[in-house]
Backbone as CSV, one residue per row, in Angstrom:
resi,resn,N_x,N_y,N_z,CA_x,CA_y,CA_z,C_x,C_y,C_z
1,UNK,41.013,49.046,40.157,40.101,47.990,39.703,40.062,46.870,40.745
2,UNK,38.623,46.488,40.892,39.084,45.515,42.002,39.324,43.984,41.225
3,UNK,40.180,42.959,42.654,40.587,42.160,42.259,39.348,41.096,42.088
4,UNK,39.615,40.538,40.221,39.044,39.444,40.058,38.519,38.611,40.733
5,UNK,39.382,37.708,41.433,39.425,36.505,42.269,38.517,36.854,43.741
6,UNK,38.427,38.107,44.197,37.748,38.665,45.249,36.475,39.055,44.897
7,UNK,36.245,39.432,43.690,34.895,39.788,43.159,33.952,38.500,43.072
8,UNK,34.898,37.372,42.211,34.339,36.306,42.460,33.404,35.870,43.751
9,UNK,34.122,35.929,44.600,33.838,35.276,46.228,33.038,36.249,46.916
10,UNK,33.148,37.460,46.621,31.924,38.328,47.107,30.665,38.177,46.011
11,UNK,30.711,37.492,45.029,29.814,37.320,43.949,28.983,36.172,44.428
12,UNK,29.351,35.257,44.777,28.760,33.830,44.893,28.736,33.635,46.789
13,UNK,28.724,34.565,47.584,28.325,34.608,48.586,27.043,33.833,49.067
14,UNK,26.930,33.264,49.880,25.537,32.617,49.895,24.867,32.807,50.769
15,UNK,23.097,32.653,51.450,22.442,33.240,52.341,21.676,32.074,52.641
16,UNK,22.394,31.824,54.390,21.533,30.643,54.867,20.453,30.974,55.913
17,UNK,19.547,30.371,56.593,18.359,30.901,57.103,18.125,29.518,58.163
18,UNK,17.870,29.834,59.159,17.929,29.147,60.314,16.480,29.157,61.072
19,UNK,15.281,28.113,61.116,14.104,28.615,61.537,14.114,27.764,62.801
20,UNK,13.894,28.320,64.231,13.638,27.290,64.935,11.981,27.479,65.317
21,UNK,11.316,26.485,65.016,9.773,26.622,65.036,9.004,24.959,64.138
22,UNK,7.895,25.047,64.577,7.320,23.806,64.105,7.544,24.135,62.175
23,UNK,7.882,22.624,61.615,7.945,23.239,60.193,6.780,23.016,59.849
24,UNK,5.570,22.169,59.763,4.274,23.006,59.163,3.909,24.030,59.109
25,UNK,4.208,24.523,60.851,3.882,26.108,60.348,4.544,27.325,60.248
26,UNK,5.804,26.833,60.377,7.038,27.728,59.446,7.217,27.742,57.783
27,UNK,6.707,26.362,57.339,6.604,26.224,55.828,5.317,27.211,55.381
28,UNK,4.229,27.526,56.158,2.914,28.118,55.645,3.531,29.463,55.201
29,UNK,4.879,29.821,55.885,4.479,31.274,56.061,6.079,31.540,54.996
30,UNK,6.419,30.771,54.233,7.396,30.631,52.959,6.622,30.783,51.878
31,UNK,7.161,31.838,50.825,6.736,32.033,49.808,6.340,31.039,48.397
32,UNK,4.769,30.548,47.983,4.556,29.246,47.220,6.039,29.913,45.721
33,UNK,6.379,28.434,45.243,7.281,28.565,44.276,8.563,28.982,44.530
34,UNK,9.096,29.195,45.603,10.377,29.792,45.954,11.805,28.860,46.098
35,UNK,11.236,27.813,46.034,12.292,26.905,46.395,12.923,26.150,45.351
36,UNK,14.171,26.083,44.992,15.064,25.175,43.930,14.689,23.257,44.079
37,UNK,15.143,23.401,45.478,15.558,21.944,45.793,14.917,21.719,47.230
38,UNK,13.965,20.329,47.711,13.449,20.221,49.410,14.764,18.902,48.939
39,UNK,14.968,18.842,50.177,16.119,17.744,50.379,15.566,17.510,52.206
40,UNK,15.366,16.192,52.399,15.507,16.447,54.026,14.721,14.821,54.180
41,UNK,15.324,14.457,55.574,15.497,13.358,56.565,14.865,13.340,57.050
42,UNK,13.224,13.137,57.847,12.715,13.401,58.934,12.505,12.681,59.724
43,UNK,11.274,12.275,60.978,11.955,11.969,61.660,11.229,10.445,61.622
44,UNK,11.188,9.250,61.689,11.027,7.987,61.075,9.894,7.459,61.860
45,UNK,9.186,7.957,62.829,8.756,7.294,63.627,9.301,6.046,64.699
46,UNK,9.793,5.900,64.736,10.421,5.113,65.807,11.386,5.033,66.940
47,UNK,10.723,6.084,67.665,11.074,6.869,69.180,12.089,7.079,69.204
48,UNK,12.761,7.863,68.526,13.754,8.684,68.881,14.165,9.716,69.589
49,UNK,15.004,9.947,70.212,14.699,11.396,71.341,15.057,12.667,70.749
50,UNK,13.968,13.135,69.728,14.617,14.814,69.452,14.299,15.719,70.207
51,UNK,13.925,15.553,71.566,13.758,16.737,72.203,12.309,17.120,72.622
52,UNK,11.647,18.059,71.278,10.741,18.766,71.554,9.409,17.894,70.798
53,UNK,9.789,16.886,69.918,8.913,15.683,69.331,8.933,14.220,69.563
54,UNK,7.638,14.506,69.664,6.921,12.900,70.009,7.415,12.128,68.759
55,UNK,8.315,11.048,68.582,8.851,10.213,67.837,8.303,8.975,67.757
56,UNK,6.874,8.744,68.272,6.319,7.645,68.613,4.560,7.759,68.492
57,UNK,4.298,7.632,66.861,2.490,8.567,67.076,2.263,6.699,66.421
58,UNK,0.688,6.681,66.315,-0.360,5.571,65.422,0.544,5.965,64.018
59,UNK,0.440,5.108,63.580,0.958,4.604,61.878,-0.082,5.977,61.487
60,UNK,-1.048,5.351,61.554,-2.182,6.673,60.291,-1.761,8.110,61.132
61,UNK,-1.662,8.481,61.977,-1.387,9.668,62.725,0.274,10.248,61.905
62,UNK,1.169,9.341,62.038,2.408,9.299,61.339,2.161,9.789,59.547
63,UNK,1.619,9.048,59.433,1.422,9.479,58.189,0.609,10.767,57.432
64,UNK,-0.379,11.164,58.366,-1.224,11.971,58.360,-0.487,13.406,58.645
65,UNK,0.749,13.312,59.251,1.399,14.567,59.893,2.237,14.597,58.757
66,UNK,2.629,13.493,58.074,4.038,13.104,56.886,3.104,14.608,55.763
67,UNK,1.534,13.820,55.608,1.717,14.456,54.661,1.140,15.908,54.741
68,UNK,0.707,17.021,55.654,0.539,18.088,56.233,1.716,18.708,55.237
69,UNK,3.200,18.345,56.329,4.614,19.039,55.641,5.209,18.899,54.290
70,UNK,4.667,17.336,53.863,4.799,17.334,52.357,3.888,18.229,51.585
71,UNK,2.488,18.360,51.612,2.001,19.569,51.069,2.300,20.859,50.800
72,UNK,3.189,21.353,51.985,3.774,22.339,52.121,4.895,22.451,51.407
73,UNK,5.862,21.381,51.312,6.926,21.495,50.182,6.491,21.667,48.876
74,UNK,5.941,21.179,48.828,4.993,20.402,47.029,4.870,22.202,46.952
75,UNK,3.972,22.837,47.680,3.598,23.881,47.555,4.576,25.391,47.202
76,UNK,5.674,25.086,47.986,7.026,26.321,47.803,8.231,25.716,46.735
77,UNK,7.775,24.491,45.925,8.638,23.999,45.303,8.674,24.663,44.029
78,UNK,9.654,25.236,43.033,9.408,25.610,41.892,9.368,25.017,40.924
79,UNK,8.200,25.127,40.012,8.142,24.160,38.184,9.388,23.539,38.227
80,UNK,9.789,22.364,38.076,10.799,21.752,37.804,11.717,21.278,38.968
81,UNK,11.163,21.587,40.404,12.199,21.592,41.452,12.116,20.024,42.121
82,UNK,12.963,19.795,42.450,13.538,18.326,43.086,12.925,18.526,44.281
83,UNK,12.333,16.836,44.524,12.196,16.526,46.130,12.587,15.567,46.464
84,UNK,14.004,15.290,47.429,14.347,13.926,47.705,13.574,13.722,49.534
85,UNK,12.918,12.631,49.683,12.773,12.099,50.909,13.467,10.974,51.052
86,UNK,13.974,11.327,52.302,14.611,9.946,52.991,13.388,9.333,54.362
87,UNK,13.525,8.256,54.265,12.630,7.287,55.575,12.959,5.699,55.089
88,UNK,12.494,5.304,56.283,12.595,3.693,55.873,12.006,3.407,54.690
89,UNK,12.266,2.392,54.122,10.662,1.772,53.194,9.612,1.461,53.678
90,UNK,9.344,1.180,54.202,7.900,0.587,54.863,6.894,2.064,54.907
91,UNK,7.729,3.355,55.448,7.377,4.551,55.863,6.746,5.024,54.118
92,UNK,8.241,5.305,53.543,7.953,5.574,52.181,6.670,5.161,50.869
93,UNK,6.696,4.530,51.504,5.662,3.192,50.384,4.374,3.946,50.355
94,UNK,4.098,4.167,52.079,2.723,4.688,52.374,2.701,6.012,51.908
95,UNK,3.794,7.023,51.643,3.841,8.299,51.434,3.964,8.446,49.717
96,UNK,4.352,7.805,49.110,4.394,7.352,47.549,3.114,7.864,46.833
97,UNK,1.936,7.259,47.157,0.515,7.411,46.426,0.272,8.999,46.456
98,UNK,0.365,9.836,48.084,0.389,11.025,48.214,1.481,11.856,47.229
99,UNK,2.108,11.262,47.021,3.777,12.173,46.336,2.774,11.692,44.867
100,UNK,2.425,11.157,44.477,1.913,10.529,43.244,0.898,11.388,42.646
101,UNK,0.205,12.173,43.349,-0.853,12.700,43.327,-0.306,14.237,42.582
102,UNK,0.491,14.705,43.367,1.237,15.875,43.278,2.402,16.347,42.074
103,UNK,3.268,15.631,42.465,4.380,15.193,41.776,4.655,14.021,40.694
104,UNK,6.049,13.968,40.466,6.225,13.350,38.788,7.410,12.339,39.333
105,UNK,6.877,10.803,39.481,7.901,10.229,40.269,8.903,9.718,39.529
106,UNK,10.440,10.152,39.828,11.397,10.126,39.115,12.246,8.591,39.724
107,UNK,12.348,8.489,40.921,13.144,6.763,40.962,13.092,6.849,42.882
108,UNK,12.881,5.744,43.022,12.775,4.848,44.507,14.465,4.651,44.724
109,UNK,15.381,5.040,45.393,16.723,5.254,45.540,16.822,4.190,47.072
110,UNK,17.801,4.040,46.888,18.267,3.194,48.559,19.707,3.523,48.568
111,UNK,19.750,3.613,49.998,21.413,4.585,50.875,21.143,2.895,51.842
112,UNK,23.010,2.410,51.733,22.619,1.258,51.895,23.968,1.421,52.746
113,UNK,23.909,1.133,54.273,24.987,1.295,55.048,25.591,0.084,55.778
114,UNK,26.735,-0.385,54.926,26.876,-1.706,55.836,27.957,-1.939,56.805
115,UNK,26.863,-1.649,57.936,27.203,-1.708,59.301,26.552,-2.058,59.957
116,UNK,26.541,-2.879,61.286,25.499,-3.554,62.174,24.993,-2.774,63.363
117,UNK,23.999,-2.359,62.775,23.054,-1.214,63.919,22.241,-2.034,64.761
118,UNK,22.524,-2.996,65.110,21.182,-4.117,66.126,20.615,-5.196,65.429
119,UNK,20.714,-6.151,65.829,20.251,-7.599,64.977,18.733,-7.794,65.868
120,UNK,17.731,-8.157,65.160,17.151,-8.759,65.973,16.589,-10.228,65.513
121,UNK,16.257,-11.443,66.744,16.471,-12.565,67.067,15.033,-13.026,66.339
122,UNK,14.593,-12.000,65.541,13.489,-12.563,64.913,13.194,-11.754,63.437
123,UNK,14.188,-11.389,62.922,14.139,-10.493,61.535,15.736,-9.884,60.767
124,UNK,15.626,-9.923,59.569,16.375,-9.524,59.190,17.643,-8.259,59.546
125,UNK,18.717,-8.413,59.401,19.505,-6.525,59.795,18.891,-5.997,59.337
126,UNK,18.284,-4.357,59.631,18.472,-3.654,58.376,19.778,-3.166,58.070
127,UNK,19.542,-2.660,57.167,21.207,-1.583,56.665,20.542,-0.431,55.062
128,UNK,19.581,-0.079,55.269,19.090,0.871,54.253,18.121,1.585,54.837
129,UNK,18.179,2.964,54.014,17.402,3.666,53.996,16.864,3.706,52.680
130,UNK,15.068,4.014,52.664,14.802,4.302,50.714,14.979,5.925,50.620
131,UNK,15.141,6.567,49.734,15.037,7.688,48.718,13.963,7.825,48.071
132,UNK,12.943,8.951,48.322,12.229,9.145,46.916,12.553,10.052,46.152
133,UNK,12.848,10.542,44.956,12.913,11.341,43.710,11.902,11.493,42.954
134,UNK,11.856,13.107,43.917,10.216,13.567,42.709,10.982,14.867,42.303
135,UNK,10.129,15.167,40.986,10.379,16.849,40.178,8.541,17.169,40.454
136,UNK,8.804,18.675,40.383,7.394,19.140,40.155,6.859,19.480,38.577
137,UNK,6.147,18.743,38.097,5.976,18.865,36.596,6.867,17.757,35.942
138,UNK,6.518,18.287,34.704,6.388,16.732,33.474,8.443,16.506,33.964
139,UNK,9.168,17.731,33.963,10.773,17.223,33.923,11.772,17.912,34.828
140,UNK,12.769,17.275,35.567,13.290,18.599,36.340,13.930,20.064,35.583
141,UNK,14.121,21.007,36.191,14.594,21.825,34.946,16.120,21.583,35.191
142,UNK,16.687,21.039,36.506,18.071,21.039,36.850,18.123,19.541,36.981
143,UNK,19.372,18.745,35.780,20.118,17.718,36.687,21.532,17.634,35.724
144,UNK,22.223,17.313,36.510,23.702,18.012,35.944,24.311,16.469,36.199
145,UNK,24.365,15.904,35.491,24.498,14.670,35.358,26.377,14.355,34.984
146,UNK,26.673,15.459,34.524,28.191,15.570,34.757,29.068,15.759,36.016
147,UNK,28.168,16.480,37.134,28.851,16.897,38.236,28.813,15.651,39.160
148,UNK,28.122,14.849,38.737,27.698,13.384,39.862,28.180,12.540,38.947
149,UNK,28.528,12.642,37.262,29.595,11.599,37.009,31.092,10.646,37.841
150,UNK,30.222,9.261,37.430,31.347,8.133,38.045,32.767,8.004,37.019
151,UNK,33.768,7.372,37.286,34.505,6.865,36.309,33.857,5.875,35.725
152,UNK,33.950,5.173,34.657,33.312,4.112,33.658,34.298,2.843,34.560
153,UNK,33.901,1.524,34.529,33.797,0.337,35.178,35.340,-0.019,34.080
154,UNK,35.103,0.036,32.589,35.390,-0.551,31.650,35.703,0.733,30.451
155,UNK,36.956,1.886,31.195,37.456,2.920,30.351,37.968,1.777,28.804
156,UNK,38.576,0.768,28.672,38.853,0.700,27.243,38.112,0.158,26.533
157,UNK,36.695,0.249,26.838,35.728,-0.532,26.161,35.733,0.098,24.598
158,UNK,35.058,-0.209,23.519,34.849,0.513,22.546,34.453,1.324,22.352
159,UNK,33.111,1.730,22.826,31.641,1.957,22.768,32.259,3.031,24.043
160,UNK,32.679,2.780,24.780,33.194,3.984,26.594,34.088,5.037,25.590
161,UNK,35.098,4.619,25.049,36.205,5.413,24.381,35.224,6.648,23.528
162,UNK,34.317,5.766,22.836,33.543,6.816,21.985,33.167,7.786,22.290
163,UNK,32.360,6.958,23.452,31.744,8.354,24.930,32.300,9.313,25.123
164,UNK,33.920,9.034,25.245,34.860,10.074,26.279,35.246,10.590,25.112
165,UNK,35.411,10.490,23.524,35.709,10.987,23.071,34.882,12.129,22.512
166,UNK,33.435,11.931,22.626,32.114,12.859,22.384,32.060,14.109,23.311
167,UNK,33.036,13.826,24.817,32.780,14.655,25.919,31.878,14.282,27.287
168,UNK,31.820,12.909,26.968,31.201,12.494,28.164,32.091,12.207,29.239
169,UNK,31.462,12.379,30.475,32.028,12.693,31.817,32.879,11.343,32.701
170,UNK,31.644,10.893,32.159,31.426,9.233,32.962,30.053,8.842,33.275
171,UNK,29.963,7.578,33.726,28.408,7.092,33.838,27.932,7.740,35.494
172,UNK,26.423,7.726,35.053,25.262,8.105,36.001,25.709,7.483,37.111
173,UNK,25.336,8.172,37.955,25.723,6.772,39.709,24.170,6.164,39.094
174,UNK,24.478,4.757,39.916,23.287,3.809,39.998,22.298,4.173,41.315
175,UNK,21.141,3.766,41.156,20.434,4.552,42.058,20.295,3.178,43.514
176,UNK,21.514,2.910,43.823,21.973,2.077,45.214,23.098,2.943,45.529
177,UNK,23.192,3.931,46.286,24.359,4.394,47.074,25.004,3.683,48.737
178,UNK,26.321,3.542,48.395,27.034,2.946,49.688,27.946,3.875,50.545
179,UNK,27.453,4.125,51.738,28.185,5.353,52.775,28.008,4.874,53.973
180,UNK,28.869,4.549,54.519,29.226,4.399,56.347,28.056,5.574,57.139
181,UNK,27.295,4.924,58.304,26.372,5.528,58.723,28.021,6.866,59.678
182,UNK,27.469,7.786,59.734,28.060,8.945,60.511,28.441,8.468,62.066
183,UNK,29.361,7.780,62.590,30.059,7.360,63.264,30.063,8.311,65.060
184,UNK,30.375,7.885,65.768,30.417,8.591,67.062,32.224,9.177,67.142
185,UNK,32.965,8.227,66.466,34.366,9.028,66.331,34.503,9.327,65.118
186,UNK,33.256,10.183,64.631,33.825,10.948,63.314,33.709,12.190,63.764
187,UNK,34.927,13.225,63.361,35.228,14.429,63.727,34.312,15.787,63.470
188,UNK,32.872,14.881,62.211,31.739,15.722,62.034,30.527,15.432,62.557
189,UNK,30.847,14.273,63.169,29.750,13.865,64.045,29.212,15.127,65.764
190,UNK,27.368,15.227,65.746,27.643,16.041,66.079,26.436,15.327,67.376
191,UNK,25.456,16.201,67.819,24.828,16.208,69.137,23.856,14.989,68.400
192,UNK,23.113,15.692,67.705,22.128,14.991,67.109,21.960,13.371,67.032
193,UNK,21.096,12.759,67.077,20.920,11.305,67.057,20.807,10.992,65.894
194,UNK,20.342,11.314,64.587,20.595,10.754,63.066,21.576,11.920,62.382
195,UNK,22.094,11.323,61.676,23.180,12.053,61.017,23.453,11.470,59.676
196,UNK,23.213,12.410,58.544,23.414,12.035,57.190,25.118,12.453,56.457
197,UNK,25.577,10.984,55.744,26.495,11.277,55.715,27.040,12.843,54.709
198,UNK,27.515,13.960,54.441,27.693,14.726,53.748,27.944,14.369,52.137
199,UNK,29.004,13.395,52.051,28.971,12.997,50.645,27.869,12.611,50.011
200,UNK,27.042,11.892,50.669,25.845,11.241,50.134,24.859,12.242,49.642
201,UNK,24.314,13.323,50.430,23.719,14.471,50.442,24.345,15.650,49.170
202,UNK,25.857,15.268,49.130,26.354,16.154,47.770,26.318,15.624,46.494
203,UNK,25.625,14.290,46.183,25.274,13.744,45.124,23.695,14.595,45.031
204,UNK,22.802,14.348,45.561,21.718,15.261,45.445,22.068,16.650,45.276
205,UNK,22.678,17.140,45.892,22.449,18.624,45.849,23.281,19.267,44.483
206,UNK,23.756,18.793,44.150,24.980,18.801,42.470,23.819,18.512,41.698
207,UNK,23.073,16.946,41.509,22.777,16.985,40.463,21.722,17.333,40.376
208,UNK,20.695,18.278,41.390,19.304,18.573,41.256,19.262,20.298,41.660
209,UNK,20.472,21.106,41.446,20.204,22.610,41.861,21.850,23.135,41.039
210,UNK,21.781,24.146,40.982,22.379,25.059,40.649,23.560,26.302,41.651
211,UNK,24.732,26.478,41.390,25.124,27.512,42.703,24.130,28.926,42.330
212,UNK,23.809,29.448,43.398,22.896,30.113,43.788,21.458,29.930,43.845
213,UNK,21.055,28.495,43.912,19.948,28.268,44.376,19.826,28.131,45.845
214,UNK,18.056,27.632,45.879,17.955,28.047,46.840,17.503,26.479,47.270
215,UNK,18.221,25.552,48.597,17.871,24.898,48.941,16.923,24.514,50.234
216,UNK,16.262,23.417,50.412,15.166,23.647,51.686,15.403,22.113,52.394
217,UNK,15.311,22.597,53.748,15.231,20.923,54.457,14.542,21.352,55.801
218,UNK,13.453,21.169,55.721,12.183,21.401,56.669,12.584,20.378,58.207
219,UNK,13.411,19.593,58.251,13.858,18.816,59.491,15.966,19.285,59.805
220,UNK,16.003,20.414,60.301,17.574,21.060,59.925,18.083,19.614,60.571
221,UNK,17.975,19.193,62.217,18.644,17.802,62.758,19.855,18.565,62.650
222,UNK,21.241,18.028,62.302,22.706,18.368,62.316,22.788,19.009,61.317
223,UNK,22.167,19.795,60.232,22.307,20.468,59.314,23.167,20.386,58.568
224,UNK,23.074,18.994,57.865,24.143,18.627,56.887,23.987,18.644,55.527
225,UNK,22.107,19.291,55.351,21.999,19.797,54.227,22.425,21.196,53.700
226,UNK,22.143,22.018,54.549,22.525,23.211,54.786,24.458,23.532,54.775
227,UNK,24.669,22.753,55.538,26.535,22.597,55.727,27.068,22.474,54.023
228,UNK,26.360,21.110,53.327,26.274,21.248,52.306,26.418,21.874,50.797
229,UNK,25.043,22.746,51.014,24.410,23.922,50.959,25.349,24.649,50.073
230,UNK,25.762,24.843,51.763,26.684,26.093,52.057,27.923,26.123,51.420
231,UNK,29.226,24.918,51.302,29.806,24.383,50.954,29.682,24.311,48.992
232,UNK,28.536,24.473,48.535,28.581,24.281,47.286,27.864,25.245,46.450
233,UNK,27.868,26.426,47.067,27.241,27.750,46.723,25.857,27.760,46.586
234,UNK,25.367,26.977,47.305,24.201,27.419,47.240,23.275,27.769,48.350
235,UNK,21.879,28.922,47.877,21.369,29.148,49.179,20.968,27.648,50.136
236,UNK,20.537,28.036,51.230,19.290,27.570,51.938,18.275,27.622,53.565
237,UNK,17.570,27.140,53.428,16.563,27.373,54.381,16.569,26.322,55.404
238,UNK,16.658,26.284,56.848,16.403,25.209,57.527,15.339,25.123,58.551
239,UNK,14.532,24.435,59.083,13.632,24.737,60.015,13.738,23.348,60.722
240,UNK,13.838,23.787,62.212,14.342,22.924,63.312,13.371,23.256,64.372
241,UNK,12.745,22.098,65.094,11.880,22.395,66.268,12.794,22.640,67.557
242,UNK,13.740,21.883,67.716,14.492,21.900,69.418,15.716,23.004,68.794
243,UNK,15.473,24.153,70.172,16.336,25.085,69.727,17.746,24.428,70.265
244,UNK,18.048,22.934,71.127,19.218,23.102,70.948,20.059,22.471,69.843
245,UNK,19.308,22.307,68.641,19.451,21.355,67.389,19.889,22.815,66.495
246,UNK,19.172,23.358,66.992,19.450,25.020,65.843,20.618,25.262,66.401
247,UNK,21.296,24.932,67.636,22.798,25.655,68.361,23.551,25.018,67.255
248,UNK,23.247,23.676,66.743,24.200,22.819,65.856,24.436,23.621,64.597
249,UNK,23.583,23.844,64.032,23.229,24.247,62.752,23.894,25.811,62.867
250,UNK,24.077,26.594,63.853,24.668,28.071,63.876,25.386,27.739,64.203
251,UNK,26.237,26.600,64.368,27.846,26.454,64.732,28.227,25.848,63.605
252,UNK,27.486,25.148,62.935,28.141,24.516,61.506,28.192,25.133,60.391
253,UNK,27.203,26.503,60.626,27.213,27.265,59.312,27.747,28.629,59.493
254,UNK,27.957,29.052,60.547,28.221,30.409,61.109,29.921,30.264,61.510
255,UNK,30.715,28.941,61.282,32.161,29.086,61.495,33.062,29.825,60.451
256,UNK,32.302,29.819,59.450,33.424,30.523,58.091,32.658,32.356,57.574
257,UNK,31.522,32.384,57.599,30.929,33.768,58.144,29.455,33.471,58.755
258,UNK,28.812,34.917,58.935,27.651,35.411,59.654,26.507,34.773,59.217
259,UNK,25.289,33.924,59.471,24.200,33.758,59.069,23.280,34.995,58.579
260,UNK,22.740,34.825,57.346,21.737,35.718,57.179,20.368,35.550,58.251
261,UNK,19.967,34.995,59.005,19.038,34.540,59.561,19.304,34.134,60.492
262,UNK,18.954,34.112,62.082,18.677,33.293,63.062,17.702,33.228,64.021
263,UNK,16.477,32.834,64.025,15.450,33.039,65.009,14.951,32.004,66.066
């Protein structure tokens, strides 16, 4: 008989997929409805060096390309499936009405990093990024609101005790998350010029998918959705334009076994 504990782990095996190619038109050629969860970072407009993209287009041009690839998600997303975008606010705001059209807007989120990335002598720091949270249709079908449970502020409250005594977990995170931007002496820090922290990314991916779903992030960058992903049984898909951004992503996912995919 084989062993339990091994059946397990050959049971919940997972299958990641590595695209290096433009994602508009790597997303065309993904099956509509296939996808659990889009999760993904892209790239902000404001000249960054990824390589093989112009990081520097007209505002309406920027936006006009934003929403090409958002169509395409909207499109492979399944009844009920999560879409988190990350971008500045300013970026977001303009992409909102489009997500509005489509989708069922669930909450405006901010990843709020306090650390001093450049002051300038005529404007505020920043230190945030916004979040959008969309489902496709009236509700998500996945949010697991136990697995992203906090401890309670105030365990001997009255009213908390009751909670925990009903089987509740702990309270919802608040939709302001705080995470140290990904550091140059952090030991997961990698080639890439933006880098999302992993914890932050495993609050999404817990409470909006399932192990053995299938996750998507149309901008791979350091593939820390995918690393993720991978890390929490579940599938996913990545599509990366600079193939030496995909070297990242087959070294971060291909150290513990074989990629199903690499092109």
């Amino acid at each position: 008989m084989k062993n339990n504990k091994i059946f397990y782990r050959e049971k919940m095996a997972t299958e990641h997929k590595i695209i290096c190619g433009d994602c508009i038109e790597e997303l065309r050629k993904l099956e509509a409805e296939s996808v659990d969860l889009v999760l993904t970072d892209p790239p902000f407009n404001i000249g960054k060096d990824y390589g093989k993209y112009k990081d520097r287009l007209k505002k309406e041009n920027y936006i006009d390309w934003c929403e090409k690839w958002l169509e395409e998600c909207v499109r492979v997303l399944k009844d009920g499936g999560a879409l988190y975008l990350f971008n500045y606010p300013e970026n977001n705001a303009y992409l909102m009405p489009f997500l509005d059209d489509k989708l069922t807007f669930k909450r405006w989120m901010t990843w709020h990093y306090p650390v001093n990335t450049g002051m300038s002598p005529t404007n505020f720091t920043r230190s945030q990024h916004s979040i959008l949270f969309y489902v496709k249709g009236d509700k998500p079908k996945t949010f697991n609101k136990d697995e992203i449970a906090e401890p309670y502020r105030n365990p001997n409250d009255k009213r908390i005790l009751e909670r925990l005594k009903n089987g509740s977990k702990g309270k919802t995170p608040y939709d302001v998350f705080q995470f140290n931007l990904v550091k140059n002496v952090s030991k997961e820090k990698t080639a890439h010029p933006c880098q999302l922290p992993p914890d932050l990314i495993k609050i999404f991916v817990k409470a909006s998918s399932k192990k053995g779903d299938l996750v998507l992030d149309p901008f791979g960058g350091s593939f820390t959705t995918s690393a993720v992903a991978k890390e929490l049984d579940r599938h996913s898909i990545s599509i990366e334009i600079n193939p030496e951004f995909c070297k990242i992503g087959k070294e971060r996912l291909g150290k513990t076994s074989p990629l199903k995919d690499f092109v």
